[in-house]
RODO-2510 file (C-alpha; in nm, 4 decimals, decimal comma):
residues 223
     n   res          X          Y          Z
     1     x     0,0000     0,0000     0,0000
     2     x     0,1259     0,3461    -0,1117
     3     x     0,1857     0,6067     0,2205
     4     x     0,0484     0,9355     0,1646
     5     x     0,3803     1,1033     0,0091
     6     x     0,4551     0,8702    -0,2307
     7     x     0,1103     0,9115    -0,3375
     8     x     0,1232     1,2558    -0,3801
     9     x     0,4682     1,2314    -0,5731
    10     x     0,2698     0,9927    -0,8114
    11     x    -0,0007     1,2822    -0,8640
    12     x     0,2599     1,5069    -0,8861
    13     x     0,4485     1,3522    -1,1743
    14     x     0,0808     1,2906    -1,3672
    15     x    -0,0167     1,6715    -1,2952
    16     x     0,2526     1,8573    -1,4655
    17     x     0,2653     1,6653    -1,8486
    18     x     0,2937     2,0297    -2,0157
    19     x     0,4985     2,3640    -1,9256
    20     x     0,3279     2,5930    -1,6434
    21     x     0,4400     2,8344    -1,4559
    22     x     0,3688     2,8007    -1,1178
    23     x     0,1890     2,9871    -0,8339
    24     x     0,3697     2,9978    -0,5065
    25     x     0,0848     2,7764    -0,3549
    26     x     0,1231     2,5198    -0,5922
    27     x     0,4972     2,5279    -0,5932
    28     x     0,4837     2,4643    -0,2468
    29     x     0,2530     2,1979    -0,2398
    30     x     0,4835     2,0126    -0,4848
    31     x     0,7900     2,0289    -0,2464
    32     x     0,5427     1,9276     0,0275
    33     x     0,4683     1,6560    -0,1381
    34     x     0,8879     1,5561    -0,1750
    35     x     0,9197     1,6219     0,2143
    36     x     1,0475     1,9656     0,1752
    37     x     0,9135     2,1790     0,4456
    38     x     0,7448     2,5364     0,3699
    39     x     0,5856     2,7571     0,5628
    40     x     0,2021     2,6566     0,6539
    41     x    -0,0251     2,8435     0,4225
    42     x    -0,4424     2,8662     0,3477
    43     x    -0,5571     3,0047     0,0072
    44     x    -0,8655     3,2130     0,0445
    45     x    -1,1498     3,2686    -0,2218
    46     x    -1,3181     3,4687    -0,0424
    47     x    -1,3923     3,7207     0,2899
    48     x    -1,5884     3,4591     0,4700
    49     x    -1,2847     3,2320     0,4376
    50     x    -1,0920     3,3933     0,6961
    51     x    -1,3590     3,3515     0,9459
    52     x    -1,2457     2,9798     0,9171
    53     x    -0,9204     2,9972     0,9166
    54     x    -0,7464     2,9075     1,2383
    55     x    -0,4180     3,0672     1,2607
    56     x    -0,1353     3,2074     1,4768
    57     x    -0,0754     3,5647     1,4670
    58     x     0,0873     3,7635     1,3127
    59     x     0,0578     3,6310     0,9314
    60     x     0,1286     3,7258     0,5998
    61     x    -0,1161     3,7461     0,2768
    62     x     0,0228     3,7099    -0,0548
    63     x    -0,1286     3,7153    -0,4078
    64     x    -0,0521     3,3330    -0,5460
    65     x    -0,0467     3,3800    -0,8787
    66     x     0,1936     3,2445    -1,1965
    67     x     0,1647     3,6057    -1,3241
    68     x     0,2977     3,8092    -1,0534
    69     x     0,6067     3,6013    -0,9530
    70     x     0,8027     3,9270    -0,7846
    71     x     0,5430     4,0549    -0,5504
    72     x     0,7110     4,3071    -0,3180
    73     x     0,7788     4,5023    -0,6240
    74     x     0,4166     4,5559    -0,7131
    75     x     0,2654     4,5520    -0,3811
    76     x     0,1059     4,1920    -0,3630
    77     x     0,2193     4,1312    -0,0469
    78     x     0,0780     4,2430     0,3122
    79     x     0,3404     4,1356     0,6021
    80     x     0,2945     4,1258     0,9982
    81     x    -0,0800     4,1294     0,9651
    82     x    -0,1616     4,0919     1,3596
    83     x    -0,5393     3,9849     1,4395
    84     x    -0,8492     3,8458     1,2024
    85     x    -0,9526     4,2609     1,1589
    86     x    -0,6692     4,3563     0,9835
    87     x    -0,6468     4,0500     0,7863
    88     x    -1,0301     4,1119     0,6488
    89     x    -0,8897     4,4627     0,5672
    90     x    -0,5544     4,3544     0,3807
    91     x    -0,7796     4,0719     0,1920
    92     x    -1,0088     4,3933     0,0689
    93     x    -0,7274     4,5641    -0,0278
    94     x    -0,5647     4,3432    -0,2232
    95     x    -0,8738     4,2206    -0,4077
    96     x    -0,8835     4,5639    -0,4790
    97     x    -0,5609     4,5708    -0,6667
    98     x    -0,5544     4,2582    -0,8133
    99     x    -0,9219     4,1494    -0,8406
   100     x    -0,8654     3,8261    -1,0745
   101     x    -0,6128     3,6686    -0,8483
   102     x    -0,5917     3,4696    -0,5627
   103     x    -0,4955     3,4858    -0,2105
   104     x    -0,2917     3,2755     0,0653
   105     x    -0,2297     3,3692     0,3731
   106     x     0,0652     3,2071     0,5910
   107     x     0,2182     3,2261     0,9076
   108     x     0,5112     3,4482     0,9717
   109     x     0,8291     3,2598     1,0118
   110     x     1,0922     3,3105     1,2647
   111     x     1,4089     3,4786     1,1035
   112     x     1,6895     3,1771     1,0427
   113     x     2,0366     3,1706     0,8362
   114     x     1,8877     3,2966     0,5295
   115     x     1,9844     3,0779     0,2018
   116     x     1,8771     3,0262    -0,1287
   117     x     1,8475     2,6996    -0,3686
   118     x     1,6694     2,6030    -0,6556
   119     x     1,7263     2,3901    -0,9745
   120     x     1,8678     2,5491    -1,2855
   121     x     1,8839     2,4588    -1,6772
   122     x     2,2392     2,5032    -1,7620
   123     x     2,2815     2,5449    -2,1606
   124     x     2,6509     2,4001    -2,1126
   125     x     2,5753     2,1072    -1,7986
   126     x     2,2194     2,0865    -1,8163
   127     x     1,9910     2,0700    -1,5177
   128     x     2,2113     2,1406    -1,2149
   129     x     2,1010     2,1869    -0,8189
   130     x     2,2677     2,5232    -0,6825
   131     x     2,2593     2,6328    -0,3060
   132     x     2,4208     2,9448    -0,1478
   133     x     2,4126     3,2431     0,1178
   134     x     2,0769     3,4503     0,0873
   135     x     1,9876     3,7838     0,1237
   136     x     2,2303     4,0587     0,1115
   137     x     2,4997     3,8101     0,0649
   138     x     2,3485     3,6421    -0,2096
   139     x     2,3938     4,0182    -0,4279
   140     x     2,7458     4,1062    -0,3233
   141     x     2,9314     3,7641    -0,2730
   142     x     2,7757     3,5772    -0,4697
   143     x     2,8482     3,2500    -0,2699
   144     x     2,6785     2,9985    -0,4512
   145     x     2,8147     2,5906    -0,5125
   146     x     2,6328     2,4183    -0,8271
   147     x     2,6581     2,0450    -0,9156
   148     x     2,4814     1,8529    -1,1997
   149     x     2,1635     1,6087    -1,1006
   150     x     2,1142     1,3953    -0,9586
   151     x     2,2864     1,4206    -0,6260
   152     x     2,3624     1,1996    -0,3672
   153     x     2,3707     1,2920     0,0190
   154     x     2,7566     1,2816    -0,0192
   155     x     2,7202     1,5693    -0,2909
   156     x     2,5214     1,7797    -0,1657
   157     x     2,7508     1,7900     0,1784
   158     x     3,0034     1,8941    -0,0543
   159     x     2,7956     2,1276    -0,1564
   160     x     2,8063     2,3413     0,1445
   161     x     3,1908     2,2723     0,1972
   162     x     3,2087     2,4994    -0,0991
   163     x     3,0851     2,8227     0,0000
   164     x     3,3142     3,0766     0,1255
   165     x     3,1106     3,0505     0,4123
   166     x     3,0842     2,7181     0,4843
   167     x     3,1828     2,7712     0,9264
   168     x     2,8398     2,8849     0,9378
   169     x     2,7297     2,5074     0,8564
   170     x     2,9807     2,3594     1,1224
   171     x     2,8324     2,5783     1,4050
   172     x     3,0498     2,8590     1,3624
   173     x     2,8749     3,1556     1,6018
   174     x     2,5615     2,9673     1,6120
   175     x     2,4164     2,5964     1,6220
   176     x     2,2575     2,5370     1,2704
   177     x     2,0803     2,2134     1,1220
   178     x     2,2940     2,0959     0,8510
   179     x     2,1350     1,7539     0,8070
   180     x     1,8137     1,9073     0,7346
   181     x     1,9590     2,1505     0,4993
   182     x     2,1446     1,8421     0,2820
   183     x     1,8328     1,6300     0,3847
   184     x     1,6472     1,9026     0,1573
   185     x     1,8646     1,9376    -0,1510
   186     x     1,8439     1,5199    -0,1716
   187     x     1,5246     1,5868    -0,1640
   188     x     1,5045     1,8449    -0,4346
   189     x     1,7084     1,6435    -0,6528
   190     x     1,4616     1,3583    -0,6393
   191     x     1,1944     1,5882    -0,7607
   192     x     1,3788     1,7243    -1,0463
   193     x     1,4453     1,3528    -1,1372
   194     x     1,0676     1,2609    -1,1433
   195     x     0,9325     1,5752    -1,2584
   196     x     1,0572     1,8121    -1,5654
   197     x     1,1654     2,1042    -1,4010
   198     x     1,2474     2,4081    -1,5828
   199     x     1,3344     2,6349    -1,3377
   200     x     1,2800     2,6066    -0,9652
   201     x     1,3796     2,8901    -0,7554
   202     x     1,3904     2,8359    -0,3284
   203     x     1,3988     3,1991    -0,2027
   204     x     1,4034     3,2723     0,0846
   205     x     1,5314     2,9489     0,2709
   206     x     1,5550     2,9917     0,6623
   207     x     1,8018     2,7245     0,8385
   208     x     1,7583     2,6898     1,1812
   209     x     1,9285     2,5255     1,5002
   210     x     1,6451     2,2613     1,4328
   211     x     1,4698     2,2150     1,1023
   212     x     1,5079     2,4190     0,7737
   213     x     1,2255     2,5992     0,5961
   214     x     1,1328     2,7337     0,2629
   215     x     0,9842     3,0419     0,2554
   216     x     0,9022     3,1705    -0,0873
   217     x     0,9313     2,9302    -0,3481
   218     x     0,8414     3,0098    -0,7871
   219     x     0,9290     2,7569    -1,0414
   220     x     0,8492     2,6688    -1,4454
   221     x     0,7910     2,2837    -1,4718
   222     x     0,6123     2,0411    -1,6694
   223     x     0,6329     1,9346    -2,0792
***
């Protein structure tokens, strides 16, 4: 008998037969469904929605949509949104901006080691699994370590040993989960092996002294 996630892998793989561009809801749900862990998130159709929802304050609400991929730059985002009232009044208000699109709402996530990852078509290697620092880091150094797929657990600690600032992953300052972090680029190599991934792009990831966690996630898959 099939457990729940490999199910879900299974639908996965049938879902995506041509190319689509995905909404952050629905590019989370896929690395859900590989054992990648996101934030928790709720889409909401409509006001009454939120009366149902039960959540931990303070939250975020997000347009989901494959057409507005960078949404801090047009304003289709709403963060530290502290009780239901002001949640029914940042739902109104972007409805009101972008009434064809859909919402999700999320908890906030504690602030981690920020990092980024995602899989990449390479015109020279092909499809290739990249990791590095995130945030301002990710602009000015540039600290990023690429291999081709698929990877193996040995790979991807490799992987880390690479980056400039690889004491961080050896509890350098602070205690940080490492195993989770290679635990999730195995992970994400086993979904670009069953799935055709174009592009998959893991921005913001937060590492923590326990657990990792993806907090934004876009990517172009399927065909």
């Amino acid at each position: 008998m099939l457990n729940s996630c490999h199910a879900q892998r299974i639908k996965s793989r049938s879902a995506y037969q041509i190319v689509k561009t995905l909404a952050e809801h629905e590019a989370k749900q896929l690395l859900k469904n590989y054992g990648i862990p996101t934030t928790r998130f709720k889409l909401i159709e409509t006001q009454e929605d939120i009366e149902k929802l039960s959540l931990t304050y303070p939250v975020a609400l997000k347009i989901s949509s494959p057409r507005i991929l960078h949404k801090t730059d047009v304003g289709a985002v709403i963060l530290n949104i502290k009780n239901s009232e002001e949640l029914v009044q940042a739902y109104r208000e972007l409805q009101k901006k972008f009434p064809e699109e859909m919402c999700m709402v999320e908890e906030m996530a504690e602030p981690g080691i920020e990092l980024i990852a995602g899989i990449v078509d390479d015109r020279a290697f092909g499809l290739c699994i990249m990791v590095g620092m995130g945030g301002i880091f990710a602009e000015i150094y540039r600290d990023v370590s690429f291999r081709m797929l698929p990877i193996t657990q040995k790979d991807a600690e490799e992987m880390l040993d690479d980056l400039r600032a690889r004491t961080i992953f050896h509890g350098y300052r602070v205690k940080v989960d490492r195993k989770a972090l290679v635990s999730l680029l195995v992970r994400l190599s086993d979904m670009a092996g069953e799935i055709a991934i174009h592009q998959f792009d893991l921005n913001p990831v937060f590492l923590y002294e326990r657990g990792v966690r993806v907090i934004d996630a876009k990517g172009i898959i399927g065909g």
